[in-house]
C-alpha positions in Angstrom: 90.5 72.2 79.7 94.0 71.4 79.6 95.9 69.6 82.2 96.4 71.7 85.2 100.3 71.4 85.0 100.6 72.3 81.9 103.1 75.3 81.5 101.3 77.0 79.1 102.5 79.6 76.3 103.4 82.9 76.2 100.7 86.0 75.1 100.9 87.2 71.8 101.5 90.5 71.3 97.4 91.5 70.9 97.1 89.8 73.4 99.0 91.6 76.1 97.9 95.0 74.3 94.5 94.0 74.4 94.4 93.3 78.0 96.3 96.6 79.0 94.2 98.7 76.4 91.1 97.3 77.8 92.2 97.8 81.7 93.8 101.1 81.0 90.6 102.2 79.6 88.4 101.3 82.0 90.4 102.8 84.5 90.4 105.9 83.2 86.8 105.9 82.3 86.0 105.3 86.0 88.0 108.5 87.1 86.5 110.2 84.0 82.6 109.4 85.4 83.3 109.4 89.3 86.6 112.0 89.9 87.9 110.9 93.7 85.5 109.0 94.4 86.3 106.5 91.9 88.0 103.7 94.3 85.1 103.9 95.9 83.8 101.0 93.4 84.0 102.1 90.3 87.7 101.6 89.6 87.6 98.2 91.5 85.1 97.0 88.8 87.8 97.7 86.0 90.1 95.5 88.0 87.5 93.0 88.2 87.1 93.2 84.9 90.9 93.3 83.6 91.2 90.2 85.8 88.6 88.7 83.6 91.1 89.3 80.3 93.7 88.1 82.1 92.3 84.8 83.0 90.6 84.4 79.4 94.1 84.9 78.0 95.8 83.0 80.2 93.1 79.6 79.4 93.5 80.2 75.7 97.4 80.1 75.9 97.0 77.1 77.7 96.3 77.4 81.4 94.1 76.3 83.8 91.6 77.7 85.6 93.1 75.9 88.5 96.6 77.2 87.6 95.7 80.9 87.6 92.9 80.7 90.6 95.9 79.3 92.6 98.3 82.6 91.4 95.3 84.8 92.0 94.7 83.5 95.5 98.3 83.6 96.4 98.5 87.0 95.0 95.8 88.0 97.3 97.2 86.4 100.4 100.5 89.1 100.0 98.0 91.6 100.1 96.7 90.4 103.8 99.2 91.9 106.3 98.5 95.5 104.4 94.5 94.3 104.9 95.3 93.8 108.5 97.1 97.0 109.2 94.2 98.7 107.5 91.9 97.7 109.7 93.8 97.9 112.8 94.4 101.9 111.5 91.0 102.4 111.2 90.3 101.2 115.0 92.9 103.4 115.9 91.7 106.4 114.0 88.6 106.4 115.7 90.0 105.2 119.7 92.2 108.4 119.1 89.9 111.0 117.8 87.5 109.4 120.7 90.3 109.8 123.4 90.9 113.4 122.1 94.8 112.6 121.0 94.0 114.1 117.5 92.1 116.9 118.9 94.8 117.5 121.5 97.5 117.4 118.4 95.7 119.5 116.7 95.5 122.0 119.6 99.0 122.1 120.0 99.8 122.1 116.5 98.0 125.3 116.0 99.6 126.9 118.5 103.2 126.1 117.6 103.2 125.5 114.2 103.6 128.8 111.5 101.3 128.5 108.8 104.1 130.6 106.6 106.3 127.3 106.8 104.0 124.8 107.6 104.1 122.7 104.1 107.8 122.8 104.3 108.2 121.8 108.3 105.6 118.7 107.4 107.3 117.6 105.2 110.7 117.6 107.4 109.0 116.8 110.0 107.6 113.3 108.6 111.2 113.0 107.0 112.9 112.9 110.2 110.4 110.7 112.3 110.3 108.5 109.1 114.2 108.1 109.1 114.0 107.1 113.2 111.3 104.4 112.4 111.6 103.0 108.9 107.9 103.0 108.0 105.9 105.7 106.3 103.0 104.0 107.0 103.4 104.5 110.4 104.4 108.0 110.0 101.2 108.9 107.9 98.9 107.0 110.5 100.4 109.1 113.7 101.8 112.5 112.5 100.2 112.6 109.4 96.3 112.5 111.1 97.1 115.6 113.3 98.9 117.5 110.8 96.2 116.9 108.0 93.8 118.2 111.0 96.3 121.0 111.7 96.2 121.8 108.3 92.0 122.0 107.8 91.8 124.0 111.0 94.4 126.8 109.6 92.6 126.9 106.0 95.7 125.4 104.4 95.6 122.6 101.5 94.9 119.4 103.0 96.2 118.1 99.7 99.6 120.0 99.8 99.6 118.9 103.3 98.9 115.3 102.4 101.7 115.6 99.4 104.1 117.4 102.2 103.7 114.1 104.6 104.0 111.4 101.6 107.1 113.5 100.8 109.0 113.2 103.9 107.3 109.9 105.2 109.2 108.5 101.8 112.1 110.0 102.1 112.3 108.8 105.8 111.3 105.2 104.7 114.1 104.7 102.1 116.8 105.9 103.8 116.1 104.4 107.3 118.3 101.0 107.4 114.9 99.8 109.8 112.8 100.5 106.2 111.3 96.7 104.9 111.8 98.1 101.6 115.3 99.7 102.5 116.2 95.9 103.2 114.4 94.3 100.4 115.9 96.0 98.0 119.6 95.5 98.6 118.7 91.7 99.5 117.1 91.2 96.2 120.1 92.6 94.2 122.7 91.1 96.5 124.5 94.1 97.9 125.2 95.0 101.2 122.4 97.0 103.0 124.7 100.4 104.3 126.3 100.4 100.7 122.9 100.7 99.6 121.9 103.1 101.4 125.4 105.7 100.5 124.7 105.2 96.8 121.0 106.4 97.2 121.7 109.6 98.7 123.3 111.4 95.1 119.6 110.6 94.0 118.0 110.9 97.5 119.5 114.2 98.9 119.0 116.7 95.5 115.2 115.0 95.4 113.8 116.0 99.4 116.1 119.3 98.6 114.0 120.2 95.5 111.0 118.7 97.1 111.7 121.0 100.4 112.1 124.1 98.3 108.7 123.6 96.5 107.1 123.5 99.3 108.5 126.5 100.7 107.7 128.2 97.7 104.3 127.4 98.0 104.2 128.5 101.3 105.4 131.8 100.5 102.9 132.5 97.7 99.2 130.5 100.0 97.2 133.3 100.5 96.9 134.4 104.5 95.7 131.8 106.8 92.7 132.4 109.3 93.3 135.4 111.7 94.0 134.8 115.2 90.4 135.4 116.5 89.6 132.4 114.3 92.6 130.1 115.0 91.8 131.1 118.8 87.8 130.0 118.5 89.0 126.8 117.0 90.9 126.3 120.2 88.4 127.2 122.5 85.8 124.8 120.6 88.4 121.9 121.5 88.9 122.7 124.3 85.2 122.9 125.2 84.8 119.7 123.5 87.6 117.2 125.2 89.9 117.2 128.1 92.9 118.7 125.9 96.0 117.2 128.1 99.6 116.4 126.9 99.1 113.0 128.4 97.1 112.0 125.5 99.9 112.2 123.6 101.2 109.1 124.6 99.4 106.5 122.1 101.6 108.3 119.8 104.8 108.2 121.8 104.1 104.5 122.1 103.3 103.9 118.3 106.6 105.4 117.3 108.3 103.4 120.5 107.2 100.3 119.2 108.0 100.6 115.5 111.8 101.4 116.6 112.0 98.4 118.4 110.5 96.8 115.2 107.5 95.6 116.6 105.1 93.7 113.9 102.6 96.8 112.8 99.5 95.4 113.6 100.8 95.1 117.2 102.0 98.4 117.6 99.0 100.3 116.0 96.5 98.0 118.4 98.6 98.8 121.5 98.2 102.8 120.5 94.3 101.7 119.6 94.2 99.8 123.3 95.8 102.7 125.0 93.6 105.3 122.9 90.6 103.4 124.6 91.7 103.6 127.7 92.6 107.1 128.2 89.1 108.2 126.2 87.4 106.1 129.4 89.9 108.3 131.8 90.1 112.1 130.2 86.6 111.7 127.9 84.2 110.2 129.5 81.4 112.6 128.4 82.5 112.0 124.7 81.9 108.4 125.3 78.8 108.0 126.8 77.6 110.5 124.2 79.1 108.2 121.3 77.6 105.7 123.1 74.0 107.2 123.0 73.8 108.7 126.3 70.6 108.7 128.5 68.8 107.5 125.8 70.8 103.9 126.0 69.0 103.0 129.4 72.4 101.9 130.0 74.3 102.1 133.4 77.7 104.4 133.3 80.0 101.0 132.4 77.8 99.8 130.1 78.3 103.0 128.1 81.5 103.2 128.0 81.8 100.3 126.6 79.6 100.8 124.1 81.1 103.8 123.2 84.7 102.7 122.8 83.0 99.4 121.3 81.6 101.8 118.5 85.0 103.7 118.0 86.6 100.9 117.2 84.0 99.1 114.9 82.6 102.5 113.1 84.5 105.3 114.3 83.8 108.4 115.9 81.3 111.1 115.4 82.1 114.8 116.6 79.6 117.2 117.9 81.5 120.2 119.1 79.4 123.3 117.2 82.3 123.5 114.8 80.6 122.2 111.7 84.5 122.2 110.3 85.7 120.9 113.4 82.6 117.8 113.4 83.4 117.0 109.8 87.8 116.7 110.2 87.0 114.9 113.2 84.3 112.6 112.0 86.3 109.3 110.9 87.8 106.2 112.0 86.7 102.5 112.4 87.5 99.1 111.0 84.1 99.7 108.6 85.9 102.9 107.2 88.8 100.7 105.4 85.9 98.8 103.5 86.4 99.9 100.1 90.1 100.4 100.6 90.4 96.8 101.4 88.2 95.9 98.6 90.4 97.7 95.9 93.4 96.4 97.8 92.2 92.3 97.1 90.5 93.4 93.3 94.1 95.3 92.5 96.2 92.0 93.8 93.8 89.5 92.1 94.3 91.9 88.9 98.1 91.7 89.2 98.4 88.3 89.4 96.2 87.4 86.6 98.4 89.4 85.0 101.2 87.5 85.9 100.3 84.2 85.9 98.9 84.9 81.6 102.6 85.5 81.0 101.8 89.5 80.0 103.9 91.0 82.5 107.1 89.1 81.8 106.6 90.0 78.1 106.5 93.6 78.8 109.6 93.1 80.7 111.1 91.1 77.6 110.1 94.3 75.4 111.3 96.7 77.6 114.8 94.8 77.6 115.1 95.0 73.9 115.2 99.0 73.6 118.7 100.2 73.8 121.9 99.1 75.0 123.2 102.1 77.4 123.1 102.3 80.9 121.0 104.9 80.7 118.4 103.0 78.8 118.6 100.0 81.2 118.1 102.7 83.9 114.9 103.9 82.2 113.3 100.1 81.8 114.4 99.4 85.0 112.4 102.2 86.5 109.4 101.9 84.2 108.8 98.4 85.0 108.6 99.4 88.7 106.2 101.7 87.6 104.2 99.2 86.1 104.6 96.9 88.4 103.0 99.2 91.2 100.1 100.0 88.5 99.5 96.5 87.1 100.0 94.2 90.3 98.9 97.1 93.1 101.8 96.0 95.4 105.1 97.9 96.5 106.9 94.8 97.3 106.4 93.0 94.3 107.2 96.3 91.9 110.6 95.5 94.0 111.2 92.0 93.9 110.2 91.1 90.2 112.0 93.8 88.9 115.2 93.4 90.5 115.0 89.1 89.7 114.3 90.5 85.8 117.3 92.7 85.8 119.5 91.8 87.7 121.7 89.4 85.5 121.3 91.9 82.7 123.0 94.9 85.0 125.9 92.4 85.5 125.9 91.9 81.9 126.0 95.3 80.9 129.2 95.9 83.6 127.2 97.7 86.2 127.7 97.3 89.9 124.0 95.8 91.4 124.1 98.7 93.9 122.7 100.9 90.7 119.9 98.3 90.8 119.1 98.6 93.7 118.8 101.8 93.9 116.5 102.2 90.7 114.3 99.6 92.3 113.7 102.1 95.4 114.2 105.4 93.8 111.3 103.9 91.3 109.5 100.9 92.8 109.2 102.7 96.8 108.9 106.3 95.4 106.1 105.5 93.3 103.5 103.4 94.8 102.0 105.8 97.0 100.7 107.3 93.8 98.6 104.6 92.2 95.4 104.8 93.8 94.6 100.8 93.6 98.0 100.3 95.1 98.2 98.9 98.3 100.1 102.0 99.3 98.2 104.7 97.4 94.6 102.9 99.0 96.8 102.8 102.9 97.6 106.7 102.3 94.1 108.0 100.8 92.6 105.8 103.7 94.5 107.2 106.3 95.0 110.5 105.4 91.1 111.3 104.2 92.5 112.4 100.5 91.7 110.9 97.3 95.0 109.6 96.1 94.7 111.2 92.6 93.7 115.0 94.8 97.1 114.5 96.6 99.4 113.4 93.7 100.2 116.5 92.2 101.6 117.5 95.6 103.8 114.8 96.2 106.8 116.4 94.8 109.8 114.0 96.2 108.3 110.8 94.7 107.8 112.8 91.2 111.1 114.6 91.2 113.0 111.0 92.2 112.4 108.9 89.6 113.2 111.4 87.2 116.8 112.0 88.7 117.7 108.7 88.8 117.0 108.4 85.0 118.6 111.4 84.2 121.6 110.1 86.5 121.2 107.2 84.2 121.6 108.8 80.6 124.5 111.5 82.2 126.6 108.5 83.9 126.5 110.3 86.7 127.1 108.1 89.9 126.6 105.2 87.9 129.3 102.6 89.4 130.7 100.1 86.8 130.9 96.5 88.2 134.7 96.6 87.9 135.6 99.6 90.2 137.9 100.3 92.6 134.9 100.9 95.1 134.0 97.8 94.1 137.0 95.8 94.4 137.9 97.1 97.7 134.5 96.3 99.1 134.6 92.8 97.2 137.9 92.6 99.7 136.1 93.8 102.9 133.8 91.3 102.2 136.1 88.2 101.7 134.4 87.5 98.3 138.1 87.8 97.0 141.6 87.4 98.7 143.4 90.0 99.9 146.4 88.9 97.3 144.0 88.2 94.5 
C-alpha cells in the first residue's frame, strides 16, 4: 500500500476506457434485462460495480484506499441535502394525498383544464410557477403530482405529461435569478448574475418556443380523451371519497410561499407535510381512521388519527374509493417510498467520485480539450463534459462546477467572454440532468412524479432541443460574445474593473 498522501498518477488510456466500457455496459445491460424498473437495483449494482474499477485503478496508479474512501465519502455527503428532500417529499406525498389536496387538485383540474391543450398549458404552467420560485424540484413535487393525476384521470400520457412539467419546471429554474443553479453558474465563471441570465435567453427563448409547439402538436393529434359521463364519474368518486374543499389547497400555497422567500427546501416541504396532516385530521377524518385500520385497531378516535397520519408519513397512503384507477394514482407517498431512489442516489455519487478521485474524469476532460480549436468546438466539449459529468458523477451541481473550473481559463484563452460559459454550463449541465436516471435529478423526478426516468425522456423536449441550440449557436457564431467587445468593455466600466478614462 502506498503512502496515503501520495498524489498518485494519472490513468492510462485502457485504463479509463476500460472503466467506462465496463460501466457503460453494465448499465445498459440492466435496462436491457429490467426496462423501468431497472433503478430499482439493478442499475445501482453496475454503479456498485463501476466504483469497484474505479478504486482498483485508482490503487494501481498509486492511491490509497484511504485517499479514495475519503473522496467517495465526501462525494456521498453532497448527495445528502437531495437525500433529505427525498424523504421529506415522500412524507409529503402521502400527508397530501391523505388530506385530499391531490384529490382536490385533481378535481379541479379536470374541471378547468382542456384536454386539447393540456400538454402545452403544463408545460407553461410549470414554466411560469418555476420562473416565480427558482426550483423545479419544487415545482414537480406541488403542481407536477396533481397534474400527473389530472393527466391519468383524463386518459392522457402520464409520460408526455411528466416530459411537459420537466419542460417548463427547467425552463422556470434557469431563468429565475432565485434558481441555485441560475447563481452557481455565473459565480463559477465570474460573471455577473442578470448578465447571465440576458445572454441565456437567444438559447432559452427559441428552446421552450420549439418545446411549447411540440407539445401542442401532440395535443392536436392524442386521440379523444374520456367523454364527459366518465370525466364526471371520476368526480363524483372523489368527491364521494374526501371532503373536496379549496381550503386544501393551501399546503400548496404555502410550499410555493416559502420557496419565494427562499426558505431551505426541507423546511418548506415539511411545513406543507405538517399542514397536510393537519387538515387530513380536520376535512378527512374517515380517510384516516380507515388508513389507520379502523374498528379493527381497538383504538380510541385520537389514537387513530394518529396512527393514520403516523402511517402517511412513514409509508404513504392507500386509496380505497371503488375507482381501481383512481386507488392505484392515488396509492403513493412515504419516506419508505424514496428507498431505492435514495439508494441509486448514494451508489451514483460513490460512483462519481471514484471516478474522480482515479484521475479518469479529468483525462477525459484533457481529451476533450485537444479536439479542435473553434469556438464552436470548445462549445461542443464544454457541453459534453456536462453531459458526462451528470452521467458519470450523478450530480447537477458538480456537472456545473467542474466543468466551468476545467474551462474556464481556456474560454479566456480562446477570446471568449465567460458569459458564453456560463451559459453552456446551464444550457448543458441544468438541462440535462433530469435525464440520467442515476442522477440525483433524474432519481428526484422519477420519484416524484411516479415515471421511470427513461419512459419520460423522450418527452422532455426543452432539455433535448437546448443543448443542441447552444452547440449549433456555437459552430454559427451566433451570440457568441468575444472577450474583447464593446458589451464587454462597457460592463467591465459599470463594474469599476477598469477606469472610466482607461
Amino acid at each position: 500500500m502506498t503512502n496515503s498522501d501520495s498524489p498518485g498518477r494519472d490513468p492510462s488510456v485502457a485504463d479509463v476506457v476500460f472503466a467506462l466500457a465496463s460501466t457503460t455496459s453494465l448499465l445498459a445491460l440492466s435496462v436491457y434485462l429490467f426496462g423501468s424498473d431497472s433503478s430499482s437495483g439493478a442499475s445501482q449494482i453496475a454503479l456498485v460495480i463501476g466504483a469497484i474499477t474505479a478504486v482498483f485503478i485508482g490503487i494501481k496508479n498509486g492511491y490509497s484506499w484511504k485517499i479514495i474512501e475519503e473522496s467517495i465519502t465526501k462525494g456521498i455527503a453532497v448527495a445528502l441535502p437531495a437525500i433529505l428532500i427525498l424523504f421529506s417529499v415522500g412524507s409529503l406525498i402521502g400527508t397530501w394525498m391523505l388530506s385530499g389536496t391531490v384529490p382536490t387538485m385533481i378535481y379541479y383540474g379536470l374541471m378547468l383544464l382542456d384536454p386539447a391543450v393540456f400538454y402545452p398549458a403544463t408545460c407553461v404552467i410549470c414554466a411560469i410557477t418555476a420562473v416565480s420560485i427558482g426550483s423545479s424540484w419544487t415545482v414537480a413535487g406541488t403542481l407536477g403530482i396533481g397534474l400527473i393525476a389530472v393527466a391519468a384521470t383524463l386518459g392522457l400520457s402520464v409520460e408526455i405529461t411528466a416530459g411537459a412539467i420537466i419542460s417548463g419546471a427547467y425552463f422556470g429554474d434557469k431563468m429565475s435569478p432565485l434558481s441555485d443553479s441560475t447563481n452557481l453558474a455565473p459565480a463559477v465563471t465570474g460573471v455577473e448574475l442578470f448578465t447571465h441570465i440576458r445572454h441565456m435567453v437567444w438559447t432559452t427563448a427559441p428552446s421552450i418556443t420549439i418545446a411549447v409547439t411540440i407539445f401542442a402538436f401532440i395535443s392536436w393529434l392524442s386521440p379523444a380523451a374520456p367523454g364527459e359521463a366518465s370525466l364526471a364519474e371520476n368526480m363524483v368518486v372523489l368527491d364521494q371519497a374526501f371532503d373536496i374543499n379549496l381550503v386544501l389547497l393551501l399546503p400548496v400555497v404555502l410550499v410555493v410561499y416559502l420557496s419565494v422567500k427562499k426558505v431551505p427546501a426541507v423546511a418548506a416541504i415539511l411545513s406543507g407535510a405538517i399542514l397536510g396532516s393537519v387538515l387530513a385530521v380536520i376535512y378527512q377524518p374517515v380517510v384516516v381512521r380507515a388508513l389507520a385500520g379502523g374498528d379493527a385497531a381497538g383504538l380510541g378516535n385520537l389514537e387513530l388519527m394518529l396512527k393514520g397520519v403516523w402511517i402517511a408519513w412513514f409509508d404513504g397512503y392507500v386509496a380505497a374509493t371503488g375507482s381501481a384507477t383512481l386507488d392505484n394514482l392515488l396509492s403513493r407517498g412515504g419516506m419508505s417510498s424514496m428507498l431505492h431512489t435514495v439508494w441509486l442516489i448514494t451508489v451514483a455519487m460513490a460512483f462519481g467520485s471514484a471516478m474522480e478521485r482515479a484521475g479518469i474524469l479529468k483525462r477525459l476532460a484533457d481529451w476533450l480539450l485537444s479536439v479542435g480549436n473553434s469556438a464552436g468546438a470548445l462549445i461542443a466539449s464544454t457541453a459534453t463534459t456536462c453531459l458526462g459529468m451528470n452521467i458519470l458523477a450523478g450530480d447537477q451541481y458538480i456537472s456545473i462546477v467542474l466543468p466551468g473550473r476545467m474551462f474556464k481559463a481556456e474560454f479566456e484563452r480562446r477570446g471568449l467572454d465567460a458569459k458564453n460559459l456560463s451559459r453552456v454550463l446551464e444550457d448543458t449541465g441544468t438541462i440535462t440532468s433530469p435525464l440520467v436516471p442515476w442522477n440525483t435529478c433524474g432519481a428526484y423526478m422519477a420519484a416524484t412524479l411516479g415515471v421511470p426516468t427513461l419512459m419520460y425522456l423522450p418527452y422532455c423536449f426543452f432539455n433535448l432541443v437546448n443543448p443542441i441550440v447552444t452547440i449549433v449557436y456555437g459552430f454559427t457564431n451566433f451570440k457568441i460574445t468575444p472577450l474583447d467587445s464593446a458589451e464587454n468593455l462597457a460592463r467591465a466600466k459599470r463594474d469599476g474593473a477598469i477606469s472610466q478614462t482607461g
